[in-house]
Each structure stands twice: as structure tokens, then as C-alpha cells.
C-alpha positions, 0 to 999 in steps of 0.5 A: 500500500504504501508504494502505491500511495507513494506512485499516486503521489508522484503521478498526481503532483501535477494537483493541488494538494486537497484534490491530490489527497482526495483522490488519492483516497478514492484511488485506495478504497476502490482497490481490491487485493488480488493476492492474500497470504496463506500460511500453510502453503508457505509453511509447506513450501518451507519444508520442501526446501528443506528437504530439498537440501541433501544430507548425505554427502556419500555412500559407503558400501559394505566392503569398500575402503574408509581409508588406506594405510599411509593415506593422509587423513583429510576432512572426507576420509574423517567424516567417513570415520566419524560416520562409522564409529556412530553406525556402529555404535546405533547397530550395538545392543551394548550401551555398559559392559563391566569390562569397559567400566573395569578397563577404565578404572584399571586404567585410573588406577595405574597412572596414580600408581606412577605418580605414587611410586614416584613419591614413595621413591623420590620425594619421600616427605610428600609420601608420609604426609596425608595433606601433601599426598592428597593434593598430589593425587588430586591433580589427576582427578582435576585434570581428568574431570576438565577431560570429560567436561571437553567431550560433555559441553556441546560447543564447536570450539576446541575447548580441550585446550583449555585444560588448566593443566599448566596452572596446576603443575605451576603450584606443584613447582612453586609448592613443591619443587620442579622435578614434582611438578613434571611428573605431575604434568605428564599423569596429568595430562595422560588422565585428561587425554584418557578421560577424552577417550586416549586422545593422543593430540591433547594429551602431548599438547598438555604434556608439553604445555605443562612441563613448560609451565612447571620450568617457567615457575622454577625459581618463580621470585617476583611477580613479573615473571607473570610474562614468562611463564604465560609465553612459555605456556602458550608455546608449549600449548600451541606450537606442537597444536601447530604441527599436529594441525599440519600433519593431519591437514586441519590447518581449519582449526588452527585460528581457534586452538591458537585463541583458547591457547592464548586464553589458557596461558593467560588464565593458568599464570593468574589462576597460579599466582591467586592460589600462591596469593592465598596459600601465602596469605591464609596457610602461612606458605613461604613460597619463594616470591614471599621469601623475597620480600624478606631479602631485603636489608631495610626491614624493619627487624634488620635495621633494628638489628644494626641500630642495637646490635651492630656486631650481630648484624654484620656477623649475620650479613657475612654468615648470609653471604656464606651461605648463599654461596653454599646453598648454590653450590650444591643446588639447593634453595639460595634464597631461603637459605639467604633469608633464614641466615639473615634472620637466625640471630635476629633474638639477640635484640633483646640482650644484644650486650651480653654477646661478644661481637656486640661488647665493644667498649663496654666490656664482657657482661658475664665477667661480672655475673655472680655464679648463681645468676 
């Protein structure tokens, strides 16, 4: 109607306007549709596009070949696969099987095994003590749960890669040491990729990732390490995605593995330095960035010391020195061992004179003590 009235318009400019609209609308009451909508036509011409548009795109006969030995893997020859797995498994009548249940669990079973016989064997204080034990043993069963949740949200995107699996062998390290958090990081990544049913690709994209992550958090003593480790987990997270990517030509997905990567390097180096921010704060941990702020002569206890004990305090920074040197020459922990010399005389404060590196003028207190005091 209103095109209509906008060519009556046009054609009767020529008028004056009451005439123009006048017979303007004589011209609209005289006219008559000719057409009227019918809605079930149109909903039945909609479902006949509909299923018009073909959905299979081939057919496989009993007898043919999906795909060859040595053949490269490319989108048809995967779609032929997929369509296989998903015929069989209409035409099984087995929905459970107790052997499938029992494969599963022996399966669970024997990689917690390795992360135990690693503990009783090499990191014996862990294995006798329950906490530590415990949170050990449930990094598996974290990682193993972002597994299943990968295959149970329905979503395009390539969430697998999202696992925070860096992040966990990240606390492992700054808790614990690095040679912990790598074997952490291998059964961690092995649970994930058995629980995403033995998923090769995630399971070397999560080993790497979290071995890389485990190493940037070595040594992890100030806060702007951050940068490190979120590059050194987003190589190890993309760059073997990036080859595999290639060597199966998907180079498709590339674009959003390479996001969800960036977006869990980012998120496992927050998620690490909140729960050592927490377990500094709340569980009284002395993680190595919290030991650096006690490496600092101008603490407040220090320079009490050397305002009330002078001899002590340069006996303590000489004996610090000492020590750290020590402690790096067979490759213990340099800093704490640093701080805890800085420290270890800091109760001389409150009888500074009665120590002899600090009686200078003033002669030996004890000569003076009676035997009983």
C-alpha cells in the first residue's frame, strides 16, 4: 500500500494538494487485493526446501575402503570415520559392559600408581604426609574431570585446550619443587587425554604445555615473571597444536586452538599466582616470591638489628653471604637459605650486650655475673 500511495503521489503532483489527497483516497478504497497470504502453503513450501537440501554427502558400501594405510587423513576420509564409529555404535545392543567400566578404572588406577611410586621413591616427605599426598593425587582427578567436561559441553570450539593443566603443575613447582611438578604434568595430562577417550593430540599438547609451565615457575621470585611463564605456556600449548594441525591437514582449526591457547596461558599464570596469593596469605606458605620480600636489608627487624646490635648484624650479613654461596653450590634453595641466615640471630635484640661481637667498649657482661645468676 504504501508504494502505491507513494506512485499516486508522484503521478498526481501535477494537483493541488486537497484534490491530490482526495483522490488519492478514492484511488485506495476502490482497490481490491488480488493476492492474500496463506500460511500453510508457505509453511509447506518451507519444508520442501528443506528437504530439498541433501544430507548425505556419500555412500559407503559394505566392503569398500574408509581409508588406506599411509593415506593422509583429510576432512572426507574423517567424516567417513566419524560416520562409522556412530553406525556402529546405533547397530550395538551394548550401551555398559563391566569390562569397559573395569578397563577404565584399571586404567585410573595405574597412572596414580606412577605418580605414587614416584613419591614413595623420590620425594619421600610428600609420601608420609596425608595433606601433601592428597593434593598430589588430586591433580589427576582435576585434570581428568576438565577431560570429560571437553567431550560433555556441546560447543564447536576446541575447548580441550583449555585444560588448566599448566596452572596446576605451576603450584606443584612453586609448592613443591620442579622435578614434582613434571611428573605431575605428564599423569596429568595422560588422565585428561584418557578421560577424552586416549586422545593422543591433547594429551602431548598438555604434556608439553605443562612441563613448560612447571620450568617457567622454577625459581618463580617476583611477580613479573607473570610474562614468562604465560609465553612459555602458550608455546608449549600451541606450537606442537601447530604441527599436529599440519600433519593431519586441519590447518581449519588452527585460528581457534591458537585463541583458547592464548586464553589458557593467560588464565593458568593468574589462576597460579591467586592460589600462591592465598596459600601465602591464609596457610602461612613461604613460597619463594614471599621469601623475597624478606631479602631485603631495610626491614624493619634488620635495621633494628644494626641500630642495637651492630656486631650481630654484620656477623649475620657475612654468615648470609656464606651461605648463599653454599646453598648454590650444591643446588639447593639460595634464597631461603639467604633469608633464614639473615634472620637466625635476629633474638639477640633483646640482650644484644651480653654477646661478644656486640661488647665493644663496654666490656664482657658475664665477667661480672655472680655464679648463681
Amino acid at each position: 500500500i504504501g508504494a502505491i500511495q507513494a506512485r499516486l503521489s508522484e503521478g498526481l503532483s501535477a494537483l493541488d494538494p486537497a484534490t491530490r489527497n482526495t483522490a488519492i483516497d478514492i484511488i485506495k478504497r476502490s482497490i481490491m487485493p488480488t493476492l492474500r497470504l496463506d500460511s500453510s502453503l508457505s509453511q509447506r513450501a518451507r519444508d520442501e526446501a528443506v528437504a530439498s537440501v541433501p544430507t548425505v554427502q556419500e555412500i559407503v558400501r559394505s566392503g569398500d575402503v574408509i581409508i588406506r594405510k599411509g593415506t593422509r587423513l583429510d576432512q572426507r576420509a574423517l567424516a567417513r570415520l566419524t560416520s562409522f564409529r556412530d553406525a556402529e555404535y546405533l547397530r550395538s545392543e551394548v550401551r555398559f559392559s563391566p569390562f569397559i567400566a573395569l578397563g577404565s578404572f584399571g586404567h585410573a588406577v595405574v597412572l596414580i600408581g606412577l605418580l605414587v611410586l614416584y613419591l614413595r621413591f623420590l620425594r619421600r616427605s610428600s609420601y608420609v604426609r596425608n595433606g601433601q599426598l592428597a593434593s598430589l593425587l588430586a591433580m589427576p582427578v582435576i585434570t581428568a574431570s576438565m577431560g570429560w567436561l571437553s567431550i560433555t559441553i556441546p560447543t564447536e570450539l576446541p575447548i580441550e585446550y583449555a585444560i588448566l593443566a599448566p596452572a596446576l603443575a605451576m603450584i606443584v613447582t612453586v609448592l613443591y619443587d620442579a622435578r614434582t611438578a613434571v611428573m605431575c604434568a605428564v599423569i596429568m595430562a595422560l588422565s585428561a587425554a584418557g578421560a577424552r577417550g586416549n586422545d593422543y593430540s591433547v594429551a602431548i599438547v598438555l604434556i608439553t604445555s605443562g612441563i613448560l609451565g612447571a620450568l617457567a615457575a622454577n625459581n618463580l621470585q617476583n611477580r613479573i615473571q607473570i610474562f614468562t611463564a604465560i609465553v612459555s605456556i602458550f608455546l608449549g600449548l600451541s606450537l606442537i597444536s601447530v604441527c599436529i594441525s599440519l600433519e593431519r591437514s586441519m590447518s581449519d582449526y588452527l585460528l581457534p586452538i591458537l585463541v583458547i591457547a592464548a586464553v589458557n596461558a593467560v588464565a593458568s599464570t593468574l589462576v597460579t599466582f591467586a592460589v600462591i596469593i592465598m596459600l601465602e596469605r591464609v596457610f602461612n606458605v613461604a613460597t619463594d616470591m614471599r621469601l623475597d620480600e624478606f631479602d631485603n636489608t631495610n626491614h624493619p627487624l634488620l635495621q633494628q638489628l644494626n641500630e642495637r646490635a651492630p656486631g650481630t648484624y654484620q656477623h649475620t650479613l657475612a654468615v648470609a653471604r656464606l651461605a648463599e654461596a653454599a646453598a648454590t653450590a650444591i643446588g639447593a634453595n639460595a634464597l631461603l637459605t639467604k633469608v633464614g641466615a639473615l634472620f637466625h640471630d635476629i633474638g639477640k635484640l633483646e640482650k644484644s650486650e651480653y654477646f661478644v661481637e656486640n661488647q665493644i667498649d663496654i666490656g664482657n657482661k658475664h665477667d661480672k655475673m655472680t655464679p648463681k645468676k
